[in-house]
TORTORKOL-462827 format. One record per residue: residue in three letters; x, y, z of N, C-alpha, C in turn. Coordinates in pm, whole numbers, plus 50000, padded with zeros to 5 digits. Example, Ala and Ser with C-alpha at 12.3 -4.5 7.8 and 13.67 -1.06 7.14 Angstrom:
2
ala513194943150780512304955050780513204967050780ser512854977550708513674989450714512905000350787
END
This chain:
382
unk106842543902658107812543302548109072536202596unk109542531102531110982520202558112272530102545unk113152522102599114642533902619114742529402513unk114982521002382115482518702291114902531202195unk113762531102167112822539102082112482556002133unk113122558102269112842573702298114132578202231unk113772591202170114812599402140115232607702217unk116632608702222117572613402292118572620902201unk119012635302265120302639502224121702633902292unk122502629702196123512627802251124772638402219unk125202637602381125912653002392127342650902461unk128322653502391129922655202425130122661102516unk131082659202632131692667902747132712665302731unk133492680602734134892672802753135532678102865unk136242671002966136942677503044138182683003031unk138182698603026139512706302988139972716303105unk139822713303180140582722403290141962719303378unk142582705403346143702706503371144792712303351unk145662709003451147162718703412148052715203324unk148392697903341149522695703214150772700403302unk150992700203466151922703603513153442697903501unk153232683803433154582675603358154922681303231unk154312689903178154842695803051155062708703025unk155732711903177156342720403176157492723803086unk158552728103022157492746803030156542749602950unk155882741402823155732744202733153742745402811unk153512738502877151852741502986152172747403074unk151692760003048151042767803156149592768603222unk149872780403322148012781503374147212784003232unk147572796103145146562796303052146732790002946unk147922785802929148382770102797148292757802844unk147072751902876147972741502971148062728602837unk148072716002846148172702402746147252702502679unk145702705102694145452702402606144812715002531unk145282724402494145712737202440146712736502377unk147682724502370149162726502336148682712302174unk149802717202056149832702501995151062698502024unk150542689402127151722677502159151912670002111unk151322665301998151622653201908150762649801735unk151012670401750150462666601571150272683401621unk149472689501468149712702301450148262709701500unk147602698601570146662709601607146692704301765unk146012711001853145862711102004145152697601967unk145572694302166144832679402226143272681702200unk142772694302236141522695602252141142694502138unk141182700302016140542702801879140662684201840unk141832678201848141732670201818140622658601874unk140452657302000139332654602071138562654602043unk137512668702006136372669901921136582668701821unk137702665601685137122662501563137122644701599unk137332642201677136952627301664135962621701714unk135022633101742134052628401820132982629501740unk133172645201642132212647901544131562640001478unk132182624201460131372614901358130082609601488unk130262611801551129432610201696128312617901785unk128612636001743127682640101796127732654201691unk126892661301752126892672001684127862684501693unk128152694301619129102709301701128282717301822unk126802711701775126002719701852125472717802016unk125832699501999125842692002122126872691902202unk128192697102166129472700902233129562709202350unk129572700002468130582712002610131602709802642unk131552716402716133352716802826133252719002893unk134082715002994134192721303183135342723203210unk135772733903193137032740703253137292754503355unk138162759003337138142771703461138822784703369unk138572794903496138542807203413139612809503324unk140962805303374141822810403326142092806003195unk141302793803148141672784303014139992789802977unk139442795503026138152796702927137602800902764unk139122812502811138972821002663139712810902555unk140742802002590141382796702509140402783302442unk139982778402535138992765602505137832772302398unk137382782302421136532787502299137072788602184unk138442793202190138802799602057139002785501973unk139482773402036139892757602016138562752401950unk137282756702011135972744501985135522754501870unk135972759201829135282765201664133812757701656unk132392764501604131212755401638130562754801710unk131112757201864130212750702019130492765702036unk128552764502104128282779202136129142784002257unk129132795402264129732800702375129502799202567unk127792797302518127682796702642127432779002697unk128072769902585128622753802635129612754902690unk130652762402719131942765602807131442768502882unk131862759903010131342765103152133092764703257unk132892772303276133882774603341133532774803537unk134642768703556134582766303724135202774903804unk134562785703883135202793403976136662787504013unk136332780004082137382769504139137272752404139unk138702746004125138802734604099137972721004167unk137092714804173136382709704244136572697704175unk137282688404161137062676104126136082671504002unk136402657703950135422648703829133882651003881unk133712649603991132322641704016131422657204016unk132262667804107131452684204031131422687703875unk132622687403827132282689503700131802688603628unk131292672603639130472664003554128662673403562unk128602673703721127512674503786127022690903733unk128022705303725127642714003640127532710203526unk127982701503444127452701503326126302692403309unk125832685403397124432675203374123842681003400unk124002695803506122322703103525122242712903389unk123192716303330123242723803190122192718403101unk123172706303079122342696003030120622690703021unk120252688803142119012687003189118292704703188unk118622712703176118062724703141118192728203022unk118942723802963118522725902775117902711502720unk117692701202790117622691102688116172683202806unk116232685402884115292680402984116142664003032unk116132655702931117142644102949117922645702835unk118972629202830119992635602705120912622402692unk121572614702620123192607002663124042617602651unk124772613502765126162619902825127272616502828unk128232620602708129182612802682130692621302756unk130822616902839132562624802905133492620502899unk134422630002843135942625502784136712635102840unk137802627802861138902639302875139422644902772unk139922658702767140602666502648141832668402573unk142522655302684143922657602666144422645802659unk143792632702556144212617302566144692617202401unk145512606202347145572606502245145162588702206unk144152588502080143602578702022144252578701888unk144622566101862145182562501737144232559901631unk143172552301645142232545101531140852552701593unk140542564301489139352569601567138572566001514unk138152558401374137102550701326136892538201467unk137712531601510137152527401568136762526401702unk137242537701736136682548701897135692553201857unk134712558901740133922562701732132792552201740unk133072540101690132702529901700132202528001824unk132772525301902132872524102034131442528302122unk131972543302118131342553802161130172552602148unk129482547001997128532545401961127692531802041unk128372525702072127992513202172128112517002272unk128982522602337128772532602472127292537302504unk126932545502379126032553302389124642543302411unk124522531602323123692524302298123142517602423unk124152514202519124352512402642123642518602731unk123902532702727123782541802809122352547302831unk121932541002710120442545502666119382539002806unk119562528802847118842522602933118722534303073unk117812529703141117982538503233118392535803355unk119602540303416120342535003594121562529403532unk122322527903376123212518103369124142529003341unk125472530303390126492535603379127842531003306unk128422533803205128962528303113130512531703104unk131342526203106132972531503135133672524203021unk134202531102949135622527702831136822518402949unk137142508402896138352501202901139032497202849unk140512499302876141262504002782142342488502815unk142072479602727143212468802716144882470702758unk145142465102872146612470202929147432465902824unk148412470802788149992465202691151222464502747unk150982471302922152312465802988151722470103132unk152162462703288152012466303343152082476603412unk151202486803395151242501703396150882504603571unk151582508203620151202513503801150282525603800unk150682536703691150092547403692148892545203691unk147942539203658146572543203627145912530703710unk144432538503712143342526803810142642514603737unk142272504103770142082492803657140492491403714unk139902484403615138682479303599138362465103591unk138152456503697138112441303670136692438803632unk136522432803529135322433003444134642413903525unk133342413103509132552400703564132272396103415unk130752385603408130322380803351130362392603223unk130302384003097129542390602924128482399702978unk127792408402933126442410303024125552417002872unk126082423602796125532427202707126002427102519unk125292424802459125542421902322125552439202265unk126102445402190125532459202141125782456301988unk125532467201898125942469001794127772472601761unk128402458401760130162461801692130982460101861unk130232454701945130892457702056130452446902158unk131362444702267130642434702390130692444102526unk129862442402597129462449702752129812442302826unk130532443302939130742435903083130522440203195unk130142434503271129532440903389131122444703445unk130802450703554132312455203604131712448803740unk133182439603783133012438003926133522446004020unk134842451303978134612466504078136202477104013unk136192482904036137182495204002138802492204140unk139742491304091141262495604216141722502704149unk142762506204259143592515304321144792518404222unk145702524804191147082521104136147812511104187unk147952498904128148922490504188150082491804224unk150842484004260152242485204264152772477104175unk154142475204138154402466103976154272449003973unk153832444304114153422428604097152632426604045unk151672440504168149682437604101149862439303921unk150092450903928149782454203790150462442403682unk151372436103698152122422403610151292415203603unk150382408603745148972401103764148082404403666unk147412418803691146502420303651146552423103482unk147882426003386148002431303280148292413503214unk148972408603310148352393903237147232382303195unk146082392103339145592379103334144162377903245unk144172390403162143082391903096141242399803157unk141662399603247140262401203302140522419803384unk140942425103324141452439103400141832447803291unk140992460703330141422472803178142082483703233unk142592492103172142882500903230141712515403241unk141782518203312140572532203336140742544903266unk140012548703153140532562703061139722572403147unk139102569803165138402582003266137272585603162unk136682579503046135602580102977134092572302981unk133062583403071132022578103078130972578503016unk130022569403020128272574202938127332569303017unk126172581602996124822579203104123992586703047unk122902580103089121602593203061122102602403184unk121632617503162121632631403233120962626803355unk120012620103374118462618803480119262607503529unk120182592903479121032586903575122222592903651unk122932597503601123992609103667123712614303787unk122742618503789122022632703864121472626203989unk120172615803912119722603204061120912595504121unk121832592904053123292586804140123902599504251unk124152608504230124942619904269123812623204380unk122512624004346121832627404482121872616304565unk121722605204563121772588504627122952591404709unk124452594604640125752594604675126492606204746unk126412615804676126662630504757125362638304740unk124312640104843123392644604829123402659204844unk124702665404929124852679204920125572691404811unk126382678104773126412685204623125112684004513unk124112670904524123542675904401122352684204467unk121942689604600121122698504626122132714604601unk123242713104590123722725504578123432728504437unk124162715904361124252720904203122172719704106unk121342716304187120012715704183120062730504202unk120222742204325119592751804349120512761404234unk121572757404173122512765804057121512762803968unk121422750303940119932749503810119182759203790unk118562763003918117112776103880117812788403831unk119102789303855119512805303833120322801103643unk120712791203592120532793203448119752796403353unk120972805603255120232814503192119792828503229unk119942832503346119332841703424120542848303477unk120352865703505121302869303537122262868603635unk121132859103774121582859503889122952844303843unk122872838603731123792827503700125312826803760unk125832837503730127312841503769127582842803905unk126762851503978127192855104102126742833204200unk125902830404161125452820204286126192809704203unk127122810504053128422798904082129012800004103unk129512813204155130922818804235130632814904385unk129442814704422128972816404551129012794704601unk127982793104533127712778004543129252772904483unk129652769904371130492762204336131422754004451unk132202766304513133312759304619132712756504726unk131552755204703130932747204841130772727804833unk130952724504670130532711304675131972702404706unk131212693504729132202682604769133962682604655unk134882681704696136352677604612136462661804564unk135842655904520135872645304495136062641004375unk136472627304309136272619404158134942616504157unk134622610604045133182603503990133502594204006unk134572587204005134902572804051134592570504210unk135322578204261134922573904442133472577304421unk132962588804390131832596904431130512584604370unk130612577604259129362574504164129662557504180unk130962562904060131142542304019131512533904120unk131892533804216132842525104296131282524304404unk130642530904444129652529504497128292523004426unk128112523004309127032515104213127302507604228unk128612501104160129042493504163129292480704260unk129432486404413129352479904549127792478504538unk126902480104509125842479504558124892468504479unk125952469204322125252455804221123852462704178unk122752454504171121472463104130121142473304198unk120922485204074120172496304135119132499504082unk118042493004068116342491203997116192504904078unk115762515203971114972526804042115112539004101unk116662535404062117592549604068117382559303969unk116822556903853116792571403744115642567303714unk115182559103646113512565403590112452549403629unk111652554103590110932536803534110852527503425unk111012523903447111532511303377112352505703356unk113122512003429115082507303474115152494503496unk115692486103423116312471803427116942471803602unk116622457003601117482448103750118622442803687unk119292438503778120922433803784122032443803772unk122792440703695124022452003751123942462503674unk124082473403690124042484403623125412491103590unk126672487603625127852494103569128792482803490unk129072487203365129472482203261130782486203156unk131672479503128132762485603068132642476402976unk133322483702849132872481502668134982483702655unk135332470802627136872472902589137172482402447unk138182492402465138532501202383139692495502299unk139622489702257141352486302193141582497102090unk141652507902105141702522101971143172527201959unk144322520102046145512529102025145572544502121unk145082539702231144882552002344146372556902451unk146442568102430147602570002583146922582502603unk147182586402763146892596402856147992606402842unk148932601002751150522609902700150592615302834unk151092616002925151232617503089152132626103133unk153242622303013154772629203008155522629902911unk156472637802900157602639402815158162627702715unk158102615602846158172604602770157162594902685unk156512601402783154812594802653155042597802554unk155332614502510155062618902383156332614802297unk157342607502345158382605902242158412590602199unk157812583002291157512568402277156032570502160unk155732575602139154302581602059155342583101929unk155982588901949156272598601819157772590901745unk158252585701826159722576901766159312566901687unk160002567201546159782555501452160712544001509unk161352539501637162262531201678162832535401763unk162552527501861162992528402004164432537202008unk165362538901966166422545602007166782559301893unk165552560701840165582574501714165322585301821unk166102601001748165772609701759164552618501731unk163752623301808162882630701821162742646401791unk162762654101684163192668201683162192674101634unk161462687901704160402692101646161152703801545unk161932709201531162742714301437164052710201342unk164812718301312165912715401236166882709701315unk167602700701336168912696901444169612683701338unk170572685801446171952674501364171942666601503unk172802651701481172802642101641174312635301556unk175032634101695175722622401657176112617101752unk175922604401740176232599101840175512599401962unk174392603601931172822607902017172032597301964unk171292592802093170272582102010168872586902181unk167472584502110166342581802204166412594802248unk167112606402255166452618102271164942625902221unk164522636502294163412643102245163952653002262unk164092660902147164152676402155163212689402098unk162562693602180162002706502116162322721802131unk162942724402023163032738401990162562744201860unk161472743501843161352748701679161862758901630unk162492772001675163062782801668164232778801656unk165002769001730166252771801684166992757101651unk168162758301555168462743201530169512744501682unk169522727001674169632717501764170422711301742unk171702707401780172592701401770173272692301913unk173072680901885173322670102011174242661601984unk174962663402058176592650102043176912642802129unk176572628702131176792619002220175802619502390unk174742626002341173792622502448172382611402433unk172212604802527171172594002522169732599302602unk168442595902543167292592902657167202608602722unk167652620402623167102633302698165882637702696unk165212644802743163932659202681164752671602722unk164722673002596164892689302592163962697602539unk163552707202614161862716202590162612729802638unk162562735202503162702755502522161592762102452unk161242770802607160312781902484161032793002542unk160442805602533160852817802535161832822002679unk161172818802765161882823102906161812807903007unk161912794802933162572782703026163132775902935unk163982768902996164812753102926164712744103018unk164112731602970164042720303061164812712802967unk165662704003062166812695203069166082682703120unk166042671203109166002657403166166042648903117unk166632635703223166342622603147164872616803132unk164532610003022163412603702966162832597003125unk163602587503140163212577803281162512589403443unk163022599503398162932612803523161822619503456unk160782621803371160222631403284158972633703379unk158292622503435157352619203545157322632103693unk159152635803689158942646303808159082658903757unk158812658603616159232674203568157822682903649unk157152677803707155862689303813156432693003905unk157312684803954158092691004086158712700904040unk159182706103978159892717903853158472729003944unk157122725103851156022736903867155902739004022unk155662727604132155842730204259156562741804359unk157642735804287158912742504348158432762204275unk158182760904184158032776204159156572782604189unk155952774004197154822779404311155022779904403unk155942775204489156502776004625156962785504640unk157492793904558158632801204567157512819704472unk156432816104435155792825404386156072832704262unk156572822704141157502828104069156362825803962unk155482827703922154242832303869154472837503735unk155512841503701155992841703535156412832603438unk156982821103519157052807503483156282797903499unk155082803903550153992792703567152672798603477
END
């Protein structure tokens, strides 16, 4: 049977176990970003999955997060069974996470497309991210080819890792495929001026697609002791012994990304004929599909007000407030009005027991804020 013509479920992951430690105070351990609506009235996460819904099913829906956000991520995915929340003893990196949820996966579905997103990005045009996705998927269908969202730069951005794309390589339905010639580093602000000019470089959302059975044959190829660990967690799903041997196994696998761990290594290697099944196509197998959808990673304080300002030097107020002589502030207090006189370029964020103060240009170190009080063991503010 042909990869085009086998049927496949295609199945949502989302990754939700981050902290959101720049959005402080308003993310905590058990609130963290995308639990929070940072930029509309429902959470990052809910919003996530309703844009995915034109894409997969409620029933095809997981997550990979950790204990302390477990209960909250359920109450968020209204739909997705209970036991699609998988929660991680402890924090182990992209390339584990992924890897508990592909043996999930491959034990309810035998194979599957595997679509992974993060939970906490914001997309502007989701008709045509869904779009996308759908060519993602189309992609993904083949077997050994690994598929990555790229996200068209709009300024030279240092923060994030880029994708320099090779030859056209594939036609899909609404979309073009490029082979990727290889994945870097965060630049510094020359590279990134280079590379945001010169057309041939995306930025990296951290959104992948694969068949379950490619994932899995990469991860054993690449870290072979994590996928013999997360292989021997396989036999105990479903089963009671489940809980105790992912408390046990989990913090044993490797700390790594899926980028170092998978892509950056396929990728070096060009054809991989024979890595996931038979009949796996020759030539290159990792591929990025440009996203132009209106995407940010909202990162910080200042993300979300550059998001949300009708004009560069407007006020930002999630409640009632007066300004004068205030321009480019963000203020949130919904509880109480707000009144600002002659200040520029602030965030101001109060909830119950913090007030954060800063300039817009500084919003990037508001984690050093969470640091410093983990340092110090102050565990009520975190």
């Amino acid at each position: 049977m042909s990869a085009k013509r086998e049927k496949l479920v295609s199945c949502a992951v989302l990754l939700a176990g981050g902290r959101g430690t720049r959005f402080w105070p308003r993310s905590r351990i058990r609130t963290p970003k995308q639990l929070l609506n940072i930029v509309g009235s429902e959470t990052m996460l809910r919003m996530t999955m309703g844009r995915l819904l034109g894409v997969c099913e409620a029933r095809n829906f997981w997550a990979v997060t950790n204990e302390e956000q477990a209960a909250g991520v359920r109450r968020e995915l209204g739909g997705v069974s209970a036991s699609h929340i998988l929660a991680e003893p402890v924090g182990r990196n992209t390339a584990a996470a992924i890897g508990l949820a592909a043996i999930h996966l491959a034990h309810e579905h035998g194979d599957a497309l595997m679509g992974v997103v993060p939970s906490d990005s914001y997309v502007a045009d989701a008709r045509h991210y869904r779009k996308t996705i759908r060519a993602a998927l189309e992609a993904a269908r083949t077997p050994g080819r690994l598929v990555v969202l790229g996200i068209p730069p709009t300024r030279p951005e240092t923060g994030y890792g880029y994708i320099e794309k090779g030859p056209a390589s594939l036609r899909l339905s609404g979309a073009r495929a490029f082979q990727v010639k290889r994945f870097t580093e965060k630049p510094d602000l020359a590279t990134a001026r280079r590379y945001a000019g010169s057309g041939n470089y995306f930025w990296n959302a951290g959104m992948f697609f694969w068949r379950v059975s490619t994932f899995l044959e990469n991860l054993r190829r690449f870290l072979p002791a994590t996928h013999a660990a997360l292989s021997e967690l396989e036999q105990t799903i479903g089963t009671r012994k489940y809980a105790s041997a992912l408390r046990q196994i989990y913090p044993k696998l490797e700390n790594i990304s899926v980028d170092y761990a998978v892509m950056e290594p396929v990728t070096r290697r060009g054809a991989t004929r024979g890595t996931a099944a038979k009949g796996e196509a020759a030539g290159p197998q990792v591929f990025v599909i440009p996203a132009n959808v209106g995407w940010s990673d909202i990162g910080s304080w200042a993300a979300v007000y550059e998001l949300l300002a009708a004009k560069p030097v407007a006020n930002v107020s999630a409640g009632a407030s007066f300004t004068l002589d205030a321009s480019g502030n963000y203020l949130w207090s919904p509880k109480k009005f707000v009144g600002a006189v002659g200040v520029r370029d602030l965030v101001v964020v109060e909830t119950d027991d913090a007030l954060l103060i800063c300039s817009r240009e500084r919003s990037q170190d508001v984690g050093k804020i969470v640091k410093w009080l983990e340092e110090r063991k102050l565990r009520r503010l975190l």
